[in-house]
TORKE-963539 format. One record per residue (C-alpha): residue number from 0; residue in three letters; chain; x, y, z. Coordinates in pm, whole numbers, plus 32768, in hexadecimal, padded with zeros to 4 digits. Layout:
% TORKE-963539
+-----+-----+---+------+------+------+
!   k !   r ! c !    u !    v !    w !
+-----+-----+---+------+------+------+
! NUM ! ALA ! A !    X !    Y !    Z !
...
+-----+-----+---+------+------+------+
//
This chain:
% TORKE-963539
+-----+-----+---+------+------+------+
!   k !   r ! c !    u !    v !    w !
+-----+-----+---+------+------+------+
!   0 ! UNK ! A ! 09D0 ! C778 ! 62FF !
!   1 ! UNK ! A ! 09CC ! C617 ! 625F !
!   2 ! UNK ! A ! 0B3F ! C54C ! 61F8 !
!   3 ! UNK ! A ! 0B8E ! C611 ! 60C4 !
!   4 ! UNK ! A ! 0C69 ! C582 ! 5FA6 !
!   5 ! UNK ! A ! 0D20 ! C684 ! 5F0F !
!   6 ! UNK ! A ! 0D93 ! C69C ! 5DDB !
!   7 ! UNK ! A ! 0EA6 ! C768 ! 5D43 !
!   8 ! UNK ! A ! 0EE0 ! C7CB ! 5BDC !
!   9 ! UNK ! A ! 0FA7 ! C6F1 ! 5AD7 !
!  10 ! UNK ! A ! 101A ! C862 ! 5A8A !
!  11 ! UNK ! A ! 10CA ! C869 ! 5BF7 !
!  12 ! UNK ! A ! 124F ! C7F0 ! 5BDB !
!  13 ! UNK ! A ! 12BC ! C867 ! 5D3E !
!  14 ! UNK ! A ! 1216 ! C77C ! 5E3A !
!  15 ! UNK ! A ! 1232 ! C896 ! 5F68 !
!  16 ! UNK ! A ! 117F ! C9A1 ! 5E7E !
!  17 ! UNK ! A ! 1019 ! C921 ! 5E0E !
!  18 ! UNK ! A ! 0EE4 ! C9AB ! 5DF5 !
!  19 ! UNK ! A ! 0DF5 ! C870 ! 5E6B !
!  20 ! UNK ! A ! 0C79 ! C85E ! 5E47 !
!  21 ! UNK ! A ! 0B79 ! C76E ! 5EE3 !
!  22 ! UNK ! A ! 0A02 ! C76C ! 5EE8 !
!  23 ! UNK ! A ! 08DC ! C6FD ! 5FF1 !
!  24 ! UNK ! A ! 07AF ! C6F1 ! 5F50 !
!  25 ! UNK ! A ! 0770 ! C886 ! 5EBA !
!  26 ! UNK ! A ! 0882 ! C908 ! 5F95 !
!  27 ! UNK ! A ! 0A18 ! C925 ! 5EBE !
!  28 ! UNK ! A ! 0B3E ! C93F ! 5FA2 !
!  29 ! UNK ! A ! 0C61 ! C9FB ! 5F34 !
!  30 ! UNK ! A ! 0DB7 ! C9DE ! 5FBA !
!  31 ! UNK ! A ! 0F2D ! C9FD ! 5F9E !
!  32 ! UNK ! A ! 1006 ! C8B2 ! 6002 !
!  33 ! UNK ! A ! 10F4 ! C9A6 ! 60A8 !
!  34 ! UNK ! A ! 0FCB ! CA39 ! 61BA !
!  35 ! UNK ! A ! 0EE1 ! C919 ! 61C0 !
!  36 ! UNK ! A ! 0E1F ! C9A6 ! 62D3 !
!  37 ! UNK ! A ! 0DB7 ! CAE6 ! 6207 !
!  38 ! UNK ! A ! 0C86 ! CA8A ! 6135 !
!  39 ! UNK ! A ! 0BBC ! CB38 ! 608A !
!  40 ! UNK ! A ! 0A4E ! CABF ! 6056 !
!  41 ! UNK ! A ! 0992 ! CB36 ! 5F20 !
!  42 ! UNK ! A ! 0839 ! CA8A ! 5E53 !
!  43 ! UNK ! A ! 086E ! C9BA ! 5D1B !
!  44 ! UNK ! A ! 0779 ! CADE ! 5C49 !
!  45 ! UNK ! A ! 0874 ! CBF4 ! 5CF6 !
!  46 ! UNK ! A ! 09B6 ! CB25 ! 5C71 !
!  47 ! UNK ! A ! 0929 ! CAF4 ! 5B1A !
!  48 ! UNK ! A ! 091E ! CC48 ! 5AF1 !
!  49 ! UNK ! A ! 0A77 ! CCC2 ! 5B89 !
!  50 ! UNK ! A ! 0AF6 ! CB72 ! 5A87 !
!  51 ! UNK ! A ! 0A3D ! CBDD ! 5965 !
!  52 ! UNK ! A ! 0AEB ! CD35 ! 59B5 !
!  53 ! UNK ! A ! 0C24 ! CCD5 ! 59B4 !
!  54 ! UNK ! A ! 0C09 ! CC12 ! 5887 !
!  55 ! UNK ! A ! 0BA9 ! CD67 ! 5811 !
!  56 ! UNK ! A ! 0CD4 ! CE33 ! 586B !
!  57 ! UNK ! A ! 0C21 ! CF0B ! 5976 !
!  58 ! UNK ! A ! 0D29 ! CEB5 ! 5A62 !
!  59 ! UNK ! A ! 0E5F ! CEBF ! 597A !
!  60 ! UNK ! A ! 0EF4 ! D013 ! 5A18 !
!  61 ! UNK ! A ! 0F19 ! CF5B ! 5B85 !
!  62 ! UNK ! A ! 1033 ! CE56 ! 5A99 !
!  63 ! UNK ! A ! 10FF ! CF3C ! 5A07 !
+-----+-----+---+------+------+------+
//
């Protein structure tokens, strides 16, 4: 794996608890700033989808 820069939501306030995402090319890295080693690898078409999901409420229940 390529040098990644991260990037973390303006949405994040706690610096130790961040979800962080990078890209290389049509690979998306997902991580949290607590576990940096722990990433999960997904396509840009496969996060589109889970994004335009959320957007959608499908994954509301997992919040409450």
């Amino acid at each position: 794996m390529t040098q990644l820069s991260w990037q973390k939501s303006s949405f994040s306030t706690d610096q130790a608890n961040c979800v962080e995402i990078a890209s290389d090319g049509d690979r998306v890295h997902i991580r949290e700033s607590d576990d940096p080693t722990t990433i999960v690898t997904t396509t840009r078409p496969k996060l589109d989808a889970w994004i335009r999901g959320a957007k959608a409420g499908e994954f509301d229940r997992f919040t409450a």
